[in-house]
C-alpha positions as CSV (number, residue, x, y, z in Angstrom):
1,X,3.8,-2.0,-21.0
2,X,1.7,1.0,-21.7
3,X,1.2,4.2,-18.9
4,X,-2.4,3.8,-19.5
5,X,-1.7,0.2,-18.0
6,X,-1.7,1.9,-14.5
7,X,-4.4,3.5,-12.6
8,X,-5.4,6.8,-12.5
9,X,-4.1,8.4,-9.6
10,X,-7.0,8.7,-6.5
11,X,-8.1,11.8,-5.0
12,X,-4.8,13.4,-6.5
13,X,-5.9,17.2,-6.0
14,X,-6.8,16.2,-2.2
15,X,-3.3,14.7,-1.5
16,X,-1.5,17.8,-3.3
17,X,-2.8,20.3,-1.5
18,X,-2.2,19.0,1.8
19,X,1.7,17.1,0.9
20,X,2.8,20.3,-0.4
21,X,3.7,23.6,1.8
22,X,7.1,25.0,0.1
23,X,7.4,24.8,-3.8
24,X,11.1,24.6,-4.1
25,X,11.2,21.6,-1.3
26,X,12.0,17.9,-1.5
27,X,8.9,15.4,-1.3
28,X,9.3,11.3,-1.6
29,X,6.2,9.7,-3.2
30,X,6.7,6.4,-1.5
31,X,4.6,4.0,-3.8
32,X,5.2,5.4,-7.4
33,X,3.2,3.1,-9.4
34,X,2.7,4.2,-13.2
35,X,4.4,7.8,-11.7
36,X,0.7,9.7,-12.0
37,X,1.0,11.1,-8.4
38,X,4.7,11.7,-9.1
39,X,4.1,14.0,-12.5
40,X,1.8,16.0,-10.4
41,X,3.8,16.8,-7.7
42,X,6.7,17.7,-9.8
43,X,4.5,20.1,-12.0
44,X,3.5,21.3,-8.6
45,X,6.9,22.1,-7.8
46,X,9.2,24.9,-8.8
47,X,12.2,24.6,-10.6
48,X,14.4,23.8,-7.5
49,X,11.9,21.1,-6.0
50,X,12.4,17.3,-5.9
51,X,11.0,14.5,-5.8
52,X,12.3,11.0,-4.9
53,X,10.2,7.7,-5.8
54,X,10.2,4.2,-4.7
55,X,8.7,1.4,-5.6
56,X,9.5,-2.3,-4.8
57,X,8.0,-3.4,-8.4
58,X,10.7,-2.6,-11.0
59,X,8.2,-2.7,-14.2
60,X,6.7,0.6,-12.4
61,X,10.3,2.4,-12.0
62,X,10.8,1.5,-15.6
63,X,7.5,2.7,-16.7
64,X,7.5,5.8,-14.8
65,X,10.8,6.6,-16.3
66,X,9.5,7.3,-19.3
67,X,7.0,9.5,-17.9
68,X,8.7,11.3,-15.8
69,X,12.0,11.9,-17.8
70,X,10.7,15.4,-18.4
71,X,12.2,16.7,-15.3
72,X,15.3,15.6,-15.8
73,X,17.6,15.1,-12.7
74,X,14.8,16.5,-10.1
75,X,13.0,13.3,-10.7
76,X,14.8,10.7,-8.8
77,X,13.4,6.8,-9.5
78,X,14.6,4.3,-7.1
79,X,13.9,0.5,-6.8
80,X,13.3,-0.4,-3.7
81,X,10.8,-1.3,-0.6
82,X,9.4,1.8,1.2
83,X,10.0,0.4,4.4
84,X,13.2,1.1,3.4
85,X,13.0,4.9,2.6
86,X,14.7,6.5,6.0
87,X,18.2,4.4,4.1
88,X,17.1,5.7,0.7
89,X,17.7,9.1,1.6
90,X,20.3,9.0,3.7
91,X,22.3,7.1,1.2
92,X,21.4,10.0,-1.0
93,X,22.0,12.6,1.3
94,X,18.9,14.0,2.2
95,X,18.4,14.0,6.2
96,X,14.9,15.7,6.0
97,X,12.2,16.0,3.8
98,X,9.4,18.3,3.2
99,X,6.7,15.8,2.5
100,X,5.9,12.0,2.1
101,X,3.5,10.5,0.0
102,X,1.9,6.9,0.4
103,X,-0.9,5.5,-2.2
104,X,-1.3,2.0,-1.4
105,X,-2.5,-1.3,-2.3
106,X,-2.0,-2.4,-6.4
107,X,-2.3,-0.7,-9.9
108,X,-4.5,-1.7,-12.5
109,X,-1.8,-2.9,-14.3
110,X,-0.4,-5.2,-11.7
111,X,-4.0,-6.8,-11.5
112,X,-4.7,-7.1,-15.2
113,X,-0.8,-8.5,-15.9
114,X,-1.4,-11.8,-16.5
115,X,2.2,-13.4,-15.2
116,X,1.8,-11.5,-11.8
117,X,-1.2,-13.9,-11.1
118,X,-2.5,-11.4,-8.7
119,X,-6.3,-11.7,-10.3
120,X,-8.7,-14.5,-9.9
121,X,-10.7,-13.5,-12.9
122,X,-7.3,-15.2,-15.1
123,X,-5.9,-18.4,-15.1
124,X,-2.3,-18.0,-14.5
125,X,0.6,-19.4,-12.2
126,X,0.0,-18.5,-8.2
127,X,2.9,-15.5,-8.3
128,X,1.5,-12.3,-6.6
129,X,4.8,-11.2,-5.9
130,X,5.3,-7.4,-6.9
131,X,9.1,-7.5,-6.8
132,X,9.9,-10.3,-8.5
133,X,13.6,-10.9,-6.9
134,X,11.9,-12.6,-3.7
135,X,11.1,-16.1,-3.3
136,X,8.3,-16.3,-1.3
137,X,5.4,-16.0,-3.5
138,X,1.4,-17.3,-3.4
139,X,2.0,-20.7,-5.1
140,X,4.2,-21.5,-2.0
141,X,1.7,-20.0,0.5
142,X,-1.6,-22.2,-1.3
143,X,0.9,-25.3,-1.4
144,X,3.1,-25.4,2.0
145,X,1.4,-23.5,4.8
146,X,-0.9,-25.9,6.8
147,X,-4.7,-25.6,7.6
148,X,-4.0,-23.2,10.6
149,X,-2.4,-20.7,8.9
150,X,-4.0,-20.6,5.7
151,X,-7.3,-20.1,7.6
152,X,-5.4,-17.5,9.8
153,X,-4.7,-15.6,6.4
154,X,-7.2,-15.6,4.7
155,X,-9.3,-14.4,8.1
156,X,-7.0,-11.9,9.5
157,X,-5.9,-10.1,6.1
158,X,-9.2,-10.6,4.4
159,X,-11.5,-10.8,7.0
160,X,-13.2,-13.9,4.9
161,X,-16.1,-15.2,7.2
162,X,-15.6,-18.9,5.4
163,X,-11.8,-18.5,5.8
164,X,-11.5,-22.5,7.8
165,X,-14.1,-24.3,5.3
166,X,-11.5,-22.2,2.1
167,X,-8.2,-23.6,4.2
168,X,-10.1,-27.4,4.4
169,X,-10.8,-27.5,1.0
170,X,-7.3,-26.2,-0.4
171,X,-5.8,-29.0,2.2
172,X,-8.3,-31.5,0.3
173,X,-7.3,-30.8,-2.9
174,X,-3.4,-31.0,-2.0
175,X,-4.1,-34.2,-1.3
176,X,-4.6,-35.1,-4.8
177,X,-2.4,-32.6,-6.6
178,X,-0.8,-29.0,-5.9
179,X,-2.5,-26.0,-7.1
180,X,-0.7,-24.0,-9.9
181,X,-3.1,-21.5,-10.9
182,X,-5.4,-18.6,-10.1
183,X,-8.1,-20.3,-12.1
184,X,-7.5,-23.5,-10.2
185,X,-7.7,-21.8,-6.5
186,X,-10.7,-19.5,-7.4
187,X,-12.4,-23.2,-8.1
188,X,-11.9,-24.2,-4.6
189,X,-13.2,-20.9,-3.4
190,X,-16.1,-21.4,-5.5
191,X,-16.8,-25.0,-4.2
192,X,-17.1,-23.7,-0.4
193,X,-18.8,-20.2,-1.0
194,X,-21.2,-21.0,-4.0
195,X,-22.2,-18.4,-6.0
196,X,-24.0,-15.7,-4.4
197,X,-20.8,-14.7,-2.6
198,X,-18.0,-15.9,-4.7
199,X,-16.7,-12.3,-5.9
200,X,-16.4,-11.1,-2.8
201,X,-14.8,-13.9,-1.2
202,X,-12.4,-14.7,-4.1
203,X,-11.5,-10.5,-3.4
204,X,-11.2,-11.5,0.1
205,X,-8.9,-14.8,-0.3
206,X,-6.8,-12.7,-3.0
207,X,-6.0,-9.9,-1.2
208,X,-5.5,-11.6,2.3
209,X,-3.1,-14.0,-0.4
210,X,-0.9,-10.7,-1.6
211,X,-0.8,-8.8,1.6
212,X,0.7,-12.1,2.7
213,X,3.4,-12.5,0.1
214,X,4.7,-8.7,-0.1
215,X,4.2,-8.6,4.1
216,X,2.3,-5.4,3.1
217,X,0.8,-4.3,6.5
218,X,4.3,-5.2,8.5
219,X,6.3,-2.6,5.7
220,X,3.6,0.0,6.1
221,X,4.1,-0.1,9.9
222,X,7.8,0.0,9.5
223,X,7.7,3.0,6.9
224,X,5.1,5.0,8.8
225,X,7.4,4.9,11.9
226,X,10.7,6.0,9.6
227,X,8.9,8.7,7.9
228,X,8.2,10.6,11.1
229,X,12.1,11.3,12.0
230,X,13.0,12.4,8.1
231,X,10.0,14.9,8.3
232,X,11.6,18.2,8.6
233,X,9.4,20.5,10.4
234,X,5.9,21.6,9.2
235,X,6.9,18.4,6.8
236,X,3.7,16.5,6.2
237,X,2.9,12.9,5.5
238,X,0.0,12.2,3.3
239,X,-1.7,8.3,3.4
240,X,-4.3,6.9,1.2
241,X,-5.4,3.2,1.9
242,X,-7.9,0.9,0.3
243,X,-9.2,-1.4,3.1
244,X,-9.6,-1.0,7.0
245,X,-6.5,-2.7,8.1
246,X,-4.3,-0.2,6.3
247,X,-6.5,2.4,7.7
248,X,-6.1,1.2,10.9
249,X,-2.4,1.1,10.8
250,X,-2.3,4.6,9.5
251,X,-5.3,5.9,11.7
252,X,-3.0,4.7,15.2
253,X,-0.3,5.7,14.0
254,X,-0.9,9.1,13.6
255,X,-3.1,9.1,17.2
256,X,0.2,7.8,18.9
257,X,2.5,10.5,17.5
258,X,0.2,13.3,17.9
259,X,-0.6,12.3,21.2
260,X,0.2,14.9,24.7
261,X,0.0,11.8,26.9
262,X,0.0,8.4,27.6
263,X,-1.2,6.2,30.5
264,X,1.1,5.0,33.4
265,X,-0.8,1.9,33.8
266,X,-1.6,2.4,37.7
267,X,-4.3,3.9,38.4
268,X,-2.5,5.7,41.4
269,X,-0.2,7.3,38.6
270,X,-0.7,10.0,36.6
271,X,-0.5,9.7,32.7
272,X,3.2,10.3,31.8
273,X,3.3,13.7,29.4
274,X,5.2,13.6,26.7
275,X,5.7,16.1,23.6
276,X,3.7,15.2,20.4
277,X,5.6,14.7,17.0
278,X,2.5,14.9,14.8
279,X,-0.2,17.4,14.0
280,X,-3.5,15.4,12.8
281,X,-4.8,17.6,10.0
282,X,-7.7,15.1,8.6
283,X,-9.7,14.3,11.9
284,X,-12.1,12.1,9.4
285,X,-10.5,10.8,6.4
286,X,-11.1,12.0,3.3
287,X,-12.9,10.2,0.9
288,X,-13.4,10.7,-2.9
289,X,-16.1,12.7,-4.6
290,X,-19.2,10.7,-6.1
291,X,-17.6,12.0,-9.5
292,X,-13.9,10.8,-9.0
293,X,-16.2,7.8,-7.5
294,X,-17.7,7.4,-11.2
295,X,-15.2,7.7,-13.3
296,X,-12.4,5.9,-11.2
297,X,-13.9,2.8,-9.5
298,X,-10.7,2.3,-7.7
299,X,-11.6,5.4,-5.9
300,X,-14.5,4.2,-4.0
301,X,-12.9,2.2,-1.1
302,X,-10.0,5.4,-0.3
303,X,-9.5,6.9,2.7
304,X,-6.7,9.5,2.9
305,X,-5.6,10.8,6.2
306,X,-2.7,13.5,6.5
307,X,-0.5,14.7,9.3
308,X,1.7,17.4,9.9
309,X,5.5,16.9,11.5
310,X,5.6,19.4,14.8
């Protein structure tokens, strides 16, 4: 497993200067990945600063131990899910924090890994699971859920236009025999969509298929609602996401937390005031240059958004 494995980290010089307000302070990069984002911020730091890392994939704590072993006891690696990080640091005992860190979605190396099965340009076992100590993984999704939901999955997490005709066709082929691999499932694909569409519907099918597994958009909603008590004041929480229904999460999020007001539901009533927790600092998210754009394809679909804890 090599560092270079993992992706280079996106709009990194963006996300640094607005996570970081106080040098000597303790930040949580929430999604460590290959630890890129995580070196930064510790070089960042001073001396007395720390950082503490999550990540529900353990080949990425293991890698970025390696890198990150520089900084000796300030770097603190922990294996676990981020929805999970209020308990991480209390367990720790850290009540507050000066800044959290989210960088969603996969690494390059979790897509090019063949035995994660996460890419349909492979032919390897339905897995997609990025912590390996769960059960519930694609092969069991493609294999067990019924017409319904597949459709339902592959529409509401990849917003794939064909999504019934793709959940028909895998019930057709179950029929026959199950479906073991990514090669076998992109076939099926294929068969409904034809070619002129097939990359972008097989990106469509896979992602709604791994969002599915690691329950990614129910974690983020859990996580963005524990890292707003743990902010310590002026702390800031720093989001970048890869497709719109992470943005979205993020994006109303942040609007209900910063928000002065919110409506009685009789029009006779006034809206009920109530004291905002959030400061929005990226009214627009930010997006990536058209040379980070270049040189880091990965870069092209990001949206960061930042807030500041009141």
């Amino acid at each position: 497993m090599r560092l270079a494995s993992y992706h280079t980290p996106v709009l990194r010089e963006e996300a640094l200067s607005l996570l970081i307000t106080m040098t000597g302070g303790v930040y949580v990069d929430a999604t460590l990945g290959g630890g890129g984002h995580a070196e930064a911020i510790l070089r960042r730091l001073d001396p007395s600063g720390i950082l503490i890392a999550l990540d529900t994939d353990p080949d990425a704590v293991q890698v970025a131990a390696t890198r990150l072993s520089q900084f000796g006891e300030r770097a603190i690696l922990v294996h676990d899910n981020f929805r999970n990080v209020a308990s991480v640091l209390s367990q720790r005992g850290f009540k507050q924090v000066n800044g959290i860190l989210f960088d969603l979605g996969v690494s390059s190396y979790q897509i090019d890994e063949p035995s994660k099965g996460f890419s349909f340009r492979g032919d390897e076992r339905l897995d997609m699971r990025m912590d390996r100590g769960q059960t519930h993984d694609a092969h069991e999704v493609v294999n067990r859920y019924d017409e319904r939901k597949l459709a339902e999955t592959f529409w509401e997490y990849g917003e794939e236009r064909a999504s019934r005709a793709i959940a028909r066709a895998i019930i057709r082929h179950r029929t026959r025999s199950t479906i073991e691999t990514t090669s076998q499932l992109a076939a099926i694909v294929e068969s409904v969509v034809g070619d002129r569409f097939l990359v972008k519907s097989l990106a469509r099918v896979f992602q709604a298929l791994r969002i599915e597994v690691n329950n990614e958009l129910e974690n983020l909603q859990a996580a963005l609602d524990r890292t707003i008590p743990i902010l310590g004041p002026g702390g800031r929480v720093v989001v970048i996401s890869y497709h719109s229904l992470e943005d979205r999460i993020v994006k109303e999020t942040f609007r209900r937390a910063a928000a002065k007001s919110y409506a009685s539901g009789n029009k006779l009533v006034p809206d009920v005031k109530v004291e905002p927790k959030l400061k929005i600092l990226t009214k627009k998210p930010i997006q990536a240059s058209a040379v980070e754009k270049q040189n880091n394809p990965r870069a092209r679909s990001a949206k960061l958004r930042a807030a500041e804890k009141l």
